[in-house]
C-alpha positions in Angstrom: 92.5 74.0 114.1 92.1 73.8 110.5 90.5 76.5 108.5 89.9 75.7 104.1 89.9 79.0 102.5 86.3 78.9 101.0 85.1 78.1 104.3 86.7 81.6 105.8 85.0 84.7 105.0 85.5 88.6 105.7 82.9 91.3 106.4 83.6 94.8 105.8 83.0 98.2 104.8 83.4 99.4 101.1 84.9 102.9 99.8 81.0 104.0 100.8 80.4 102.0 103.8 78.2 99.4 102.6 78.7 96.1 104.2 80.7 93.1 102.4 80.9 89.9 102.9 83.3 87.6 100.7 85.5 84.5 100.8 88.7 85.5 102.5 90.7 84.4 99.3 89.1 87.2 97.1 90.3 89.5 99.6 94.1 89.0 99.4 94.5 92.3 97.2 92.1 94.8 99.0 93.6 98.0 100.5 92.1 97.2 104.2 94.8 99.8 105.4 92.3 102.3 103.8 88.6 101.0 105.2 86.5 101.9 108.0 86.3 100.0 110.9 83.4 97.5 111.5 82.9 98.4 114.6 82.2 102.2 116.5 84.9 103.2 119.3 82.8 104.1 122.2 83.6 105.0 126.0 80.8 104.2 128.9 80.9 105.2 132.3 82.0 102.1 134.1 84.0 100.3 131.1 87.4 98.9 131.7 88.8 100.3 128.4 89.2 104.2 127.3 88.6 104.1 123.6 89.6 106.7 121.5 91.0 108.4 118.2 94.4 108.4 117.0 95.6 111.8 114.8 98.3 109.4 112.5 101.3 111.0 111.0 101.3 108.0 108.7 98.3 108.5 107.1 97.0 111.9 108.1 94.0 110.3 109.2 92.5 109.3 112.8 92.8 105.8 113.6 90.6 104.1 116.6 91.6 102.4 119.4 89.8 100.5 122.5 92.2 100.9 125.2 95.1 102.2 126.4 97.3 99.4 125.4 96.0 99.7 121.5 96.6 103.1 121.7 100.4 102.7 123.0 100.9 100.2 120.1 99.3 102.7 117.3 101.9 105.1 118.4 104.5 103.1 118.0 103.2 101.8 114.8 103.4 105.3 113.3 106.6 105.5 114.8 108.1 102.6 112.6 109.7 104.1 109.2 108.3 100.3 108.0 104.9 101.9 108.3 102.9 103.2 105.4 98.9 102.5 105.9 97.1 101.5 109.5 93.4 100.7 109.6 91.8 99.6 113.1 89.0 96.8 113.1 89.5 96.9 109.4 87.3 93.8 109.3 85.2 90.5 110.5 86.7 86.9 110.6 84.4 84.7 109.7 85.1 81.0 110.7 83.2 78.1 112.0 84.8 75.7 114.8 82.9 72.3 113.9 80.1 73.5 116.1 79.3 76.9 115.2 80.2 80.2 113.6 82.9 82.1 114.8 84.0 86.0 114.1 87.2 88.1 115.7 87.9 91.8 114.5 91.3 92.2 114.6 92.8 95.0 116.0 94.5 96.5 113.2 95.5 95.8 109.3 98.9 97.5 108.5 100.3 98.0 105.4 104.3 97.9 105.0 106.6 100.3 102.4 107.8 97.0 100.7 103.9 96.0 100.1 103.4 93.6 102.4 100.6 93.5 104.9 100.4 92.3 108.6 97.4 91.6 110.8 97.7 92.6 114.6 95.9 91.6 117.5 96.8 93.4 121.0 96.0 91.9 124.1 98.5 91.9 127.2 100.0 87.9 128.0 97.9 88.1 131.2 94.9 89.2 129.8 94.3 85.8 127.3 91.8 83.6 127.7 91.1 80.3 126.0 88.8 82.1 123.9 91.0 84.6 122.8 93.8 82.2 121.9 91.5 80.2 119.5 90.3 83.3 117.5 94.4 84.3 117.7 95.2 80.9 116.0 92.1 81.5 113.5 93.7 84.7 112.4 96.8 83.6 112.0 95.9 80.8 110.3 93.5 82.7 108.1 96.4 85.5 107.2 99.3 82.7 106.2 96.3 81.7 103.4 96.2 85.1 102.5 99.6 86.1 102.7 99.9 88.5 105.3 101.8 88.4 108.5 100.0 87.7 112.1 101.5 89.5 115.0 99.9 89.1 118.9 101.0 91.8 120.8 101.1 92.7 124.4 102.2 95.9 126.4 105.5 97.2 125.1 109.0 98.1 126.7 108.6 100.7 129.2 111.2 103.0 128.4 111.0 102.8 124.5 107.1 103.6 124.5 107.8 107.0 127.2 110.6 108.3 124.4 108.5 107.3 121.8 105.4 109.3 123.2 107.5 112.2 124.2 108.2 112.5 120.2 104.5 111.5 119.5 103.5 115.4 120.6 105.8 116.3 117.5 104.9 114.2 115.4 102.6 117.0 113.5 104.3 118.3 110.0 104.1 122.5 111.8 106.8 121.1 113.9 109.6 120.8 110.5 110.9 124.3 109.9 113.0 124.2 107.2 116.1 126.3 107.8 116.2 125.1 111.6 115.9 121.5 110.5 118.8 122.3 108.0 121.0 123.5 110.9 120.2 120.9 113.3 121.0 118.5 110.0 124.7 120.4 110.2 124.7 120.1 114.0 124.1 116.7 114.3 126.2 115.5 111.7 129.0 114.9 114.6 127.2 112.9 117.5 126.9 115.4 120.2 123.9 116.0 123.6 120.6 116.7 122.4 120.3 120.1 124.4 123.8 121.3 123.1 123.0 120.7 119.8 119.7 122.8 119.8 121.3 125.3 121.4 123.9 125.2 118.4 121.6 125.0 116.0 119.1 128.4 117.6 117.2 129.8 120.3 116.1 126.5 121.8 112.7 127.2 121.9 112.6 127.4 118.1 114.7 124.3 117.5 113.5 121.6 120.0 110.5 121.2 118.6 112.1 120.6 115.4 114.9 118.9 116.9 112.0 116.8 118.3 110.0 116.0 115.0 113.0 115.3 113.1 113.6 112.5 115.8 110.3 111.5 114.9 110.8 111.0 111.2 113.8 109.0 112.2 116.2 111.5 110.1 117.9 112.0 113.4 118.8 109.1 115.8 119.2 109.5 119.6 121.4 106.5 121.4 119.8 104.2 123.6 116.6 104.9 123.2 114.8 101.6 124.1 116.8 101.9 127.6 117.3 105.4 128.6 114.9 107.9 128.6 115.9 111.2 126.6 117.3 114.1 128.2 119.9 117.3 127.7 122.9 115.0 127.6 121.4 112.0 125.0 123.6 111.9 122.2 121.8 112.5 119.1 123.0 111.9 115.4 122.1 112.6 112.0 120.7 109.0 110.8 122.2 106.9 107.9 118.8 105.4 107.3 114.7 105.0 108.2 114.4 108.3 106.6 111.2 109.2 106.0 
């Protein structure tokens, strides 16, 4: 599939929601991380897919999603330090195949700490159809004109996203309290179990939710965590880097 930049063209919603439509390469330098998305998230009885909003630690800011599987990839997009601006449906892709016009909202626009931006799409291997693999080839296609990465994405490693989502309920700034946060810093200088270490650090129902957020930022690091799911005896550690 070949796609001439004039030819593509992106639809979306300005700083006051008005509609734009303009040739994809005049929209290399717009902030999509920060636009609306062109499409409403809505649940109906009987739907296959649970949409919803997303309370983002990122950005502060509720992001949408359309189903369960979007919403386990946000999280894990606000978990990643690399993370610094996410905007669902944060446009239209406008194409046409030889025959006719084609569009595809990607799922989300994310913008990097180093700049850069990447497109997502989220869909489960299974769950593609010829369809969806042409407007997946379209974007990516459309995004190496622009500049920006392309990543397809399907349901994530088990274990990873249950830790992940555990932290995800701490992820809320209330959760840093600064002098337990400094002791836990202290504790967890020497690698040692999670539950010890909170127990060093205070009563433990003051400094697990801390314990918790600072896991979170990534300031602490607990071992294994893409394998094993967290528990009293995870060894936790003050990180050397992905500080937030």
């Amino acid at each position: 599939m070949g796609l001439a930049g004039p030819d593509v063209e992106l639809s979306y919603l300005d700083a006051v929601r008005k509609r734009q439509r303009r040739p994809l390469l005049d929209c290399v330098t717009a902030r999509f991380e920060n636009v609306a998305p062109v499409r409403p998230f809505r649940w109906l009885r009987g739907e296959r897919h649970f949409a919803g909003w997303y309370w983002s630690a990122t950005t502060g800011q509720h992001v949408g999603f359309e189903s369960w599987l979007e919403r386990d990839r946000l999280v894990l997009m606000d978990f990643d330090p690399e993370t610094m601006g996410i905007a669902s449906q944060p446009f239209w892709l406008h194409w046409h195949d030889g025959e006719r016009e084609r569009r595809h909202a990607p799922d989300y626009f994310v913008r990097r700490v180093d700049g850069s931006a990447v497109v997502v799409d989220v869909r489960a291997d299974e769950r593609i159809e010829p369809k969806d693999t042409e407007a997946f080839e379209a974007t990516r296609l459309a995004c190496a004109q622009a500049g920006w990465g392309f990543e397809r994405v399907g349901v994530p490693e088990a274990v990873l996203l249950a830790n992940v989502r555990w932290l995800s309920r701490y992820r809320h700034p209330r959760c840093l309290h600064g002098p337990a946060a400094d002791r836990l810093r202290e504790v967890f200088a020497a690698p040692g179990p999670l539950m010890a270490g909170a127990d060093a650090a205070g009563d433990r129902l003051a400094t697990l939710p801390v314990l918790f957020h600072l896991l979170w930022l990534q300031e602490l690091t607990a071992s294994r965590m893409a394998v094993e799911l967290m528990g009293p005896r995870t060894v936790v550690r003050l990180s050397s880097g992905g500080l937030r």
